[in-house]
C-alpha positions, 0 to 999 in steps of 0.5 A: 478578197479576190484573186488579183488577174494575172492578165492585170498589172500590179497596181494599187488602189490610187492607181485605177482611174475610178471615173473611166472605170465607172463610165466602163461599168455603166456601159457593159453592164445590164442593170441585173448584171450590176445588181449582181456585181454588187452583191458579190462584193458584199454590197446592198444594191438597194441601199447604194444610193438613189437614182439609176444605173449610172448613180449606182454604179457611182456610189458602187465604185465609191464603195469598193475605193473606201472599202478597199475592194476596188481591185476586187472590182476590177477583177470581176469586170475582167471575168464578166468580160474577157474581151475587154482590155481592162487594163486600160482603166489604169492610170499607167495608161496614158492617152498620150500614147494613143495614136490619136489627137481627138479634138486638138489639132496635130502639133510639131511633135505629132508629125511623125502621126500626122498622115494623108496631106502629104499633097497640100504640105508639097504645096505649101513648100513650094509656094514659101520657096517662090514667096514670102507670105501665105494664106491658109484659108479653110473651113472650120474642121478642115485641119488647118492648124494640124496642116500648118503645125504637123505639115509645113513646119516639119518639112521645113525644118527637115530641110529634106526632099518630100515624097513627090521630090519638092525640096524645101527652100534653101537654109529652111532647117535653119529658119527660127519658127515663131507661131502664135495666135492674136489673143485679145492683145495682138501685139503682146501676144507678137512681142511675148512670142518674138522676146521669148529669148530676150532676159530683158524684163522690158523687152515685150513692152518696149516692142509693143509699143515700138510696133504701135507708133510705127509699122516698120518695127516688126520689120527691123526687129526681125532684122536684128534678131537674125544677126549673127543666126546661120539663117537670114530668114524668120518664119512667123505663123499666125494660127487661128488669125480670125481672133483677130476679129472675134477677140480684139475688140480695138480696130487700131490694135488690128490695123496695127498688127497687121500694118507691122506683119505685112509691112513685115513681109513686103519692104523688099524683096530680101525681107528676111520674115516669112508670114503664114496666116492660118484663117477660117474662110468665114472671117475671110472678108474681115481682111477686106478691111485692109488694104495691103493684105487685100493686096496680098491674099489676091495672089497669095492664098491657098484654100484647104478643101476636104480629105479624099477617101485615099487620104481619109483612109491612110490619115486613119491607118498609118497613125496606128499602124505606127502604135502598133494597132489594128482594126476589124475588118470593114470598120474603117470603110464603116468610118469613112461612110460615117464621115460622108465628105461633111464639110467640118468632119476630120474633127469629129472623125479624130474624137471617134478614133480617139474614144475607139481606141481607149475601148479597144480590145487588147491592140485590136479598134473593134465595132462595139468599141466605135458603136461605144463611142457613138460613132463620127457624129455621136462621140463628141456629145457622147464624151461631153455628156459622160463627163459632165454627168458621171464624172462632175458633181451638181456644183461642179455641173455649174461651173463647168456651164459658166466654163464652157460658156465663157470660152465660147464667142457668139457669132455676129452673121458668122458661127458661133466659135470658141474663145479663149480666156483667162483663167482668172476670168474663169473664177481660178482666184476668186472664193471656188478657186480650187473647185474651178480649178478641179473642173478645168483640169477634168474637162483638159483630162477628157480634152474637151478644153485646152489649157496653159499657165494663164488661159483655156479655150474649147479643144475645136469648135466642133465641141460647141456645134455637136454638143446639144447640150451646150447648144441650149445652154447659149441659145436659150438665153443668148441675149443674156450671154451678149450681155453678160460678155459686154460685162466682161469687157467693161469690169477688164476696161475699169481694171486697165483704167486703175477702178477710174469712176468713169469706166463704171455702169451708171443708168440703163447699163447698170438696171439691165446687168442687175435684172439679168443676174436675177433670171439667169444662172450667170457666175460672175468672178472676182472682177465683175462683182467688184465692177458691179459692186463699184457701180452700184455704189457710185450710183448710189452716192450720185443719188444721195448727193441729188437727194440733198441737192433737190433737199437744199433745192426746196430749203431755198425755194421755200425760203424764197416763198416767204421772201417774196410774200414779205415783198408782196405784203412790202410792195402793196403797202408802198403802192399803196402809200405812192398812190396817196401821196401822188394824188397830193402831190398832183394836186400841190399839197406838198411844196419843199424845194429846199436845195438839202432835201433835193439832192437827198431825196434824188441819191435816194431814188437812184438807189432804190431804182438800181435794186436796192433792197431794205426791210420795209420800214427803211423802204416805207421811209426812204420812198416818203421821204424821197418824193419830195423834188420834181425830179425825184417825184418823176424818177420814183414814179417811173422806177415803182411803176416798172415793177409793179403788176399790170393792175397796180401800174395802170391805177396809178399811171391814170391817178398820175395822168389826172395830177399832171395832165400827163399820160403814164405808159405802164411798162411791167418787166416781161414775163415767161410762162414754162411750157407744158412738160410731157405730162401735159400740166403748165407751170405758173408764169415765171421770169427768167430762172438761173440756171441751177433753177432749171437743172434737169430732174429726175432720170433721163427717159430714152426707147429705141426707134424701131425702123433705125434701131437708134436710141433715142433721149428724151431732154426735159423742158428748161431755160439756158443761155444761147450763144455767148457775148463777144466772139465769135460775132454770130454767136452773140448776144448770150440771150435766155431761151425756153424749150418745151421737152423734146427728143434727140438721138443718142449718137450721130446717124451711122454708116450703116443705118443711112444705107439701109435707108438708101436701100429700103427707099428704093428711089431718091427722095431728096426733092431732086438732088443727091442724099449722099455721095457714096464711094463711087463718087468720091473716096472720102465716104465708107458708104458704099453702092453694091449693086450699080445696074439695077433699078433697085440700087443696094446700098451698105458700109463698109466692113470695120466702119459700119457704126461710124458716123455717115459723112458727105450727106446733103442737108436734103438728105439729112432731112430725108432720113428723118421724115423716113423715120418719123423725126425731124431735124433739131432745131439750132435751139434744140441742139445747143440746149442738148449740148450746153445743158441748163448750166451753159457748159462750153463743151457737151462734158463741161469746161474742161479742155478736150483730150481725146477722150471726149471728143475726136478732133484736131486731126492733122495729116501725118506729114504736112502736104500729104493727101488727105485721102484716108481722114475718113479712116479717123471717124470714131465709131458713133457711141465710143467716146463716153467721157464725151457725153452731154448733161443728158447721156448724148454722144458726139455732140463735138467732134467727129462730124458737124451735124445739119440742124433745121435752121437757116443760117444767119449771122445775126439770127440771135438778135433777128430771132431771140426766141429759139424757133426756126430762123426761117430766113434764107436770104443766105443760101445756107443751113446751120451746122453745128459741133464742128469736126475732127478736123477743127480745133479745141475752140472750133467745137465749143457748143456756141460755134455756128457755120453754114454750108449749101444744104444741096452738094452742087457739083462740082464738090469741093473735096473739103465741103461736106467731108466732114457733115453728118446728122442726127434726128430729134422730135416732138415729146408729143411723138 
């Protein structure tokens, strides 16, 4: 056995960091060079393994650590190559002692490294000592989090004069600091921060939900923790405050935090929390959605730009001069030319110093060492590709792809950006528990991803723009990530819910999930396999519960076969003996007017006239027995006549013409044909179905219109009942209507689809009057004119609303939209039938009363008398409410706004126009609203309910009249 160095510690074995050793020997060494290192160890190069250098060198040091000679090794690198600090491959050499963060950020503990913003710190000081909220913005890269956690936060706690004299605020070192990020779950994530003292159980939760119900919670909290503290003020910082946007999904949740932190900061000039929000400059017009942190940041924000080479250069030096380190000379001015002021750099920069550092010779950062490293713009890729090739197993190569693609938010108009999950969700619990684990703490040990007790999340965004190898892991299937992310969410939802059937995937949701886990290299954990699992089999049972429905079905229709054939063989023997019997009676053959036979033979004809149904013979006996009377002779006459087929009553209405010298009307029972379905063939005539006779069969079709990018539902052809008897008086009679098959949209029109049609149009189609009222005309409308002195108007929503329903539409204006797409407007017909399906439901979802799960309505002013200005903030978002849907799968058909239908408004259109086309009688000046609005009661959006309102907003426009109108599109199946 070699010699152990002197120049090396006494270590054993387990001591030698094998994977940097590895990675060392690989970058070192020649191929020949390795060859001959293994031979003086006693080792066949051929026969180590297969593969090149890097495998060899791998199973090279395998060998050496399962054969004791690993110090043998090491020593042998220390004679190959003097130069290099050997020792550093030990694990007695922390990376904590290096004077360099890499990919994180510079903490409160880093600040005595932190060097070169000295300036901007000054001025952040000075502007908390003048004001009580501060925006941090920058872009990503620019060292934000480290100016905010290394900077700002020490200085104040130091309570001392900075370099240029600024003296932090009065009692500042007194000052409780709470920082925190918004998480999916902002207000868990503020409470659990705020609580972190309390030893009550409760306490995080009972915060929580005092700051939902009101936003003067924070406030008062705030307020009480300080009682009896030597300060009156608390700083709050909320890091990484874009996550609100890119993690929480829930636009209350947001208005909530917000509400609360704000609120928080300006009750009065005493109030005692002090907010600094960190946000990258990308997501700044998100904040656009609130108004008083608009408000705020309009004065109050201070924008980080790049570092100067001065500052580039101490931020550098002064770390390792601290250490106790040095660098050859030139390469620093070699480092800054590298950095060439790039926008987003100070990240990459840091990694470089960093993997520098841990090549350095003895105290001295050499030029192989950076060259090593692959300099400022290859170091990052550089560590993540050695890691994930040298350090990781083919299986464990997997699961670090499904890490790093879960921690990573895809950009919707902004960059892609890091996201932080769960370590569950990561797959910690599920059957490769232990092995994701291993990988996790891999990547932690290289800093390529940070982690806590519960979560990870990418070390900085850098990672996810530099590293080419992740690039193409996202952009190579990036539709099938989004998907697979929405699966994420769905699986969490059904979870939250208690495995509640409803949050399931049914339908397109469900085919699209398992087509893409059959062309992707997707890992779904725990949750989601169950979340799958449960669909699947619901969808199932739904299935198997229609198979013996429709198996049920056909039992009945086929036992309703042989019926009516007994019927017709009955009814043809009875018409039969009726004509034979007519004519003798015609002619006087048959003379009894016993007073017993009379009244016997009229209680006989009056039971067979009210539908009484008997086996033939009883039938064949009552009817001869029956016409005996004049009386009873007219009254069977008439009731046979009515229910025969046209040829029978018209034979035997002459036959009796001829015996009586009277004339006979046949008045056969009116018949229906079922109009032609889409594929083009004609049922035979029926009369009226029930409605479990015209349930709908088979999936629900659906494809997505091309111009507006809506969904589209095809409804199949049927019978149902229109309106209803009683009240209300419009809505009344309840009378049978059969439609051919059509389509409707999915949801209402939204915001954002009926500006680009504003756009796209250029001029104004809507026959001379307006199409919509946008936010420059009144305040009741997220539509929004972004251009007002051009000849080409621009149009858009919003921002937070653009997938709410559009409002304040003309009925013109409706109309317009959907010739612009290739539709039309429902019919009232159409749209009741969408609504109440085949079996007449009172509501789209069925007879239940409605919650607000089905339906946003009945909303009310927070305190009566207030104004009404922000009603339109309570829209919901077009495809929330699934609960809510009809028979076919279409959304918001109650509640939310009232939609514009083709028709004419009549109050007495049902008994005029009993046939479901088009009431095309204006006499009322009003066209057709149906599914009422948020701001109608539970009855008020019943599928009966009809109103009407003027289809053109003559002015001047009542604040109330079409607050609450939109629309939706539908068209022929032949389209």
């Amino acid at each position: 056995m070699a010699e152990t160095s002197p120049h090396l510690p006494e270590l054993t074995p387990d001591q030698i960091d094998r994977a940097r050793l590895r990675e060392a020997i690989v970058d070192l060494f020649n191929e020949n060079e390795l060859r001959t290192l293994t031979f003086d160890l006693g080792f066949d190069y051929e026969n180590l393994a297969p593969g090149g250098k890097s495998d060899k060198a791998r199973e090279l040091v395998g060998a050496c650590y399962r054969n004791g000679r690993l110090l043998d090794l090491l020593h042998l690198c220390r004679k190959e190559r003097p130069h290099i600090a050997w020792d550093n491959f030990t694990k007695t050499t922390r990376d904590a002692d290096a004077p360099f963060k890499g990919l994180r950020y510079f903490d409160e503990s880093d600040a005595a490294l932190f060097y070169g913003r000295e300036r901007v710190t000054a001025d952040l000081v000075r502007h908390l000592g003048r004001h009580s909220f501060l925006a941090v913005v920058g872009a990503s890269g620019s060292g934000k989090s480290s100016l905010v956690r290394a900077g700002l936060i020490p200085a104040l706690r130091r309570g001392e004069p900075l370099g240029d004299g600024t003296v932090p605020p009065d009692d500042s070192v007194h000052w409780p600091v709470h920082v925190l990020t918004p998480t999916t779950q902002p207000l868990e994530s503020l409470a659990t921060s705020l609580t972190r003292s309390s030893e009550s159980v409760t306490a995080v939760s009972t915060l929580m939900d005092d700051m939902a119900k009101d936003a003067r919670s924070l406030h008062l909290y705030v307020r009480r923790l300080l009682d009896n503290k030597p300060s009156d003020r608390l700083l709050l910082v909320v890091d990484q405050f874009e996550e609100l946007f890119t993690l929480c999904r829930s636009e209350e949740l947001r208005e909530q935090f917000v509400d609360n932190l704000m609120t928080a900061v300006s009750t009065a000039d005493s109030a005692p929390t002090i907010l600094v929000i960190v946000l990258r400059a990308d997501f700044y017009h998100h904040c656009a959605a609130f108004p008083n942190l608009r408000t705020a940041l309009e004065t109050q924000q201070k924008f980080i730009g790049g570092m100067s080479n001065v500052e580039l250069r101490r931020a550098i030096e002064e770390p390792a001069k601290q250490r106790g380190y040095t660098f050859e000379k030139g390469l620093i001015g070699l480092m800054l030319q590298d950095v060439d002021n790039e926008p987003g750099a100070l990240p990459l920069l840091s990694h470089a110093l960093l993997e520098t550092w841990k090549r350095r010779e003895g105290t001295t950062l050499t030029y192989e060492g950076y060259r090593g490293s692959g300099g400022v713009t290859g170091a990052v890729a550089k560590t993540a590709d050695t890691v994930y090739e040298q350090r990781l197993t083919p299986e464990e190569q997997r699961i670090a792809r499904n890490i790093f693609l879960r921690l990573t938010e895809l950009g919707e108009g902004t960059q892609d950006n890091r996201r932080r999950a769960g370590l569950e969700e990561l797959g910690t619990h599920g059957e490769e528990g232990e092995a994701v684990v291993d990988v996790l703490q891999k990547l932690a040990d290289a800093r390529l991803i940070i982690t806590d007790r519960s979560s990870a999340e990418v070390a900085h965004e850098a990672l996810i723009r530099n590293w080419p190898r992740l690039k193409e892991w996202i952009d190579e299937n990036r539709e099938g990530l989004r998907l697979h992310r929405r699966l994420t969410e769905a699986a969490f939802e059904w979870a939250l819910h208690e495995q509640d059937p409803a949050y399931l995937y049914r339908g397109s949701r469900l085919a699209q999930v398992e087509e893409g886990l059959q062309h992707s290299a997707f890992i779904l954990n725990e949750l989601e396999q169950s979340f799958v699992a449960a669909s699947k089999t619901a969808v199932q049972a739904a299935q198997d519960r229609e198979a013996a429905a429709q198996a049920e079905k056909a039992a009945l229709q086929a036992e309703k076969l042989r019926q009516a054939e007994r019927l017709t063989r009955l009814q043809r023997i009875i018409y039969i003996s009726l004509i034979v019997f007519l004519l003798l009676s015609a002619s006087g053959i048959l003379l009894y007017t016993n007073q017993q036979s009379t009244i016997r033979s009229n209680a006989t004809v009056a039971a067979l006239e009210s539908g009484v149904r008997a086996t033939e013979q009883v039938i064949l006996t009552r009817a001869w027995e029956g016409f005996i009377t004049v009386q009873a002779q007219s009254n069977l006459r008439q009731a046979t006549i009515e229910a025969m087929d046209d040829t029978v009553a018209t034979i035997v209405a002459e036959t009796v013409a001829a015996g009586t010298g009277r004339i006979a009307t046949p008045t056969p029972t009116p018949v229906t044909p079922t109009p032609a379905d889409p594929g083009g063939t004609v049922s035979a005539p029926t009369v009226t179905p029930t409605p479990t006779e015209t349930a709908v069969a088979g999936p629900v079709e659906s494809f997505r219109r091309g111009l507006d990018k809506m969904r589209v539902i095809y409804i199949p052809g049927g019978t149902f009942n229109m309106g209803i008897d009683g009240e209300p008086v419009d809505a009344n009679p309840a009378h049978p209507v059969t439609l051919p098959g059509f389509y409707i949209d999915e949801t209402e029109v939204t915001v954002a689809q009926f500006a680009k049609f504003l756009t796209d149009i250029e001029t104004d189609i809507c026959a001379d009057v307006e199409c919509a009222k946008t936010g420059r005309d009144t305040s009741f409308t997220h539509l929004l004119q972004t251009s007002l002195f051009t000849q080409a108007p621009r149009f858009e929503a919003e921002v937070g609303f653009e997938k709410t329903p559009v409002n304040w539409v003309s009925w013109y204006g409706a109309n317009a939209y959907c010739q612009w797409v290739g539709a039309r407007l429902p019919t009232e017909a159409e749209w009741a039938f969408a609504a109440r399906g085949p079996d007449n439901l009172f509501y789209p979802w069925g007879n239940d009363v409605p919650t607000v799960r089905f339906a946003n309505f009945d909303w009310e002013p927070p305190q009566p008398g207030s104004s009404l200005n922000n009603i339109i903030q309570q829209f919901v978002v077009v495809s929330d409410l699934t609960d809510g849907r009809s028979p076919f799968g279409v959304y918001g058909l109650s509640g939310n706004v009232q939609e514009w239908v083709q028709d004419w408004y009549a109050a007495d259109a049902y008994t005029t126009n009993p046939d479901g086309t088009v009431n095309e009688n204006d006499a009322s000046g009003l066209k057709a609203l149906r599914g009422g609005s948020l701001i109608d009661s539970a009855n008020d959006i019943r599928t009966y309910i009809r109103t009407g309102l003027n289809p053109e907003m003559v002015s001047p426009v009542s604040e109330f009249e079409y607050l609450d109108v939109g629309f939706r599109c539908a068209m022929d199946a032949e389209s």
